[in-house]
C-alpha positions, -999 to 999 in steps of 0.1 A, spaced: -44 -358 -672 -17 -363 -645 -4 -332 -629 36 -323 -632 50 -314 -603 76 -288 -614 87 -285 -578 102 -318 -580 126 -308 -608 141 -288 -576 132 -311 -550 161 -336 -573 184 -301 -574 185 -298 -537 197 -339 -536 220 -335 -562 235 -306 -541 233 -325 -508 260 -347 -527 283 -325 -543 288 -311 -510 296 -343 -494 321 -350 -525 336 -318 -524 346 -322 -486 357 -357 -496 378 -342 -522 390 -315 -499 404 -342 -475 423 -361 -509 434 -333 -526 470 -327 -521 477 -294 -522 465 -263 -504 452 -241 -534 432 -275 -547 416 -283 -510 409 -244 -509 390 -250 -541 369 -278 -531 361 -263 -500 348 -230 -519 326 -255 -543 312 -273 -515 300 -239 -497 284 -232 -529 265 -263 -532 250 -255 -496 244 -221 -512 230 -239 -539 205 -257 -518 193 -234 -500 186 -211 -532 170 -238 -545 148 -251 -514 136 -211 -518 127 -216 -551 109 -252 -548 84 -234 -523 75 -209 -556 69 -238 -581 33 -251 -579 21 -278 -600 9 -275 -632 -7 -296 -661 22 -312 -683 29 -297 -716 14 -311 -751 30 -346 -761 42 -349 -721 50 -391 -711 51 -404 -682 75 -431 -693 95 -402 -697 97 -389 -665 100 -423 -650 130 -422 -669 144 -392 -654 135 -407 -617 156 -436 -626 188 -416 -641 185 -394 -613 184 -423 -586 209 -443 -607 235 -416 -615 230 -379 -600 219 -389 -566 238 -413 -549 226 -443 -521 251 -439 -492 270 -470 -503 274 -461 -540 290 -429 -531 309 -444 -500 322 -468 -532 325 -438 -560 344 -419 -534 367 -447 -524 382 -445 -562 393 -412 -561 425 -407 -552 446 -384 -573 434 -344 -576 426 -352 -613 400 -382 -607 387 -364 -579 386 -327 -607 370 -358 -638 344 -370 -607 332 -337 -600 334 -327 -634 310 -357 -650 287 -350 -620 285 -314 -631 279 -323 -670 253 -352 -653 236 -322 -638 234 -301 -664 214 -331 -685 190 -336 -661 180 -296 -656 181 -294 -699 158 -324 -695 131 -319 -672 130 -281 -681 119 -291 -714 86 -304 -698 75 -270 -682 61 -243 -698 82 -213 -711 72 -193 -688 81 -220 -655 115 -224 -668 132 -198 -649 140 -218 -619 158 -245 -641 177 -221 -660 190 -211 -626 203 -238 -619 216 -248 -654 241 -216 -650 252 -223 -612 259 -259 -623 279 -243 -659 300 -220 -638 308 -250 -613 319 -267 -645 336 -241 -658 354 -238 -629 368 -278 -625 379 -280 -663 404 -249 -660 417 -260 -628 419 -299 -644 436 -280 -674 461 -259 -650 471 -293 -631 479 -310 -665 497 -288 -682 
């Protein structure tokens, strides 16, 4: 039986927040008003927070055998969705970036990313152990406050 890695379900969250804060400090630069660059600078200190948290916690995770009914087309699956749509290659995000250029495409953007995130986190957890899930559920609420946090500031700049 193949051993699962659950310290590559961090080793992904560390990437994904390598990104966000390279969009956030693209967004920053877009946004047009003060209170909204304020606001993606603050997100984009928290993804480096995030990071780092999470780099701490990828050194705790050892791996483990994968729970009953685990599939490894499964979790090539997940590689692929995370390559394809949570982690960007340097010119699909130069690209995704280069299409923002109101506040509210730039608040969607981060917001789908955030929901994006979320997926993968409720995903892969679901293939550790009950007891190994801590670390994902970490991150599941740092990436629910960060949407939180878009969608009322999309909802105060449409009102």
């Amino acid at each position: 039986m193949a051993v699962f890695d659950a310290s590559d379900i961090v080793e992904v969250a560390v990437r994904i927040e390598e990104n966000g804060v390279r969009f956030y400090r693209h967004a920053a630069r877009v946004a047009g008003k003060e209170d909204l660059k304020a606001l993606f600078l603050r997100l984009a200190e928290d993804e480096e927070k995030h990071g780092r948290i999470f780099s701490t916690l990828r050194a705790d995770l050892a791996p483990l055998i994968p729970p009953e009914g685990y599939d490894s087309e499964y979790t090539a699956y997940l590689h692929r969705y995370v390559d394809d749509i949570l982690v960007f290659k340097p010119e699909a995000f130069t690209g995704e970036l280069a299409k923002i250029g109101t506040a509210v495409e730039a608040l969607d953007f981060a917001i789908r990313r955030e929901l994006d995130s979320i997926f993968y986190y409720q995903q892969t957890g679901s293939l550790l152990p009950a007891d190994r899930r801590g670390a994902v559920d970490r991150i599941i609420t740092e990436e629910k406050h960060h949407f939180t946090i878009l969608s009322e500031e999309k909802q105060r700049l449409t009102r």
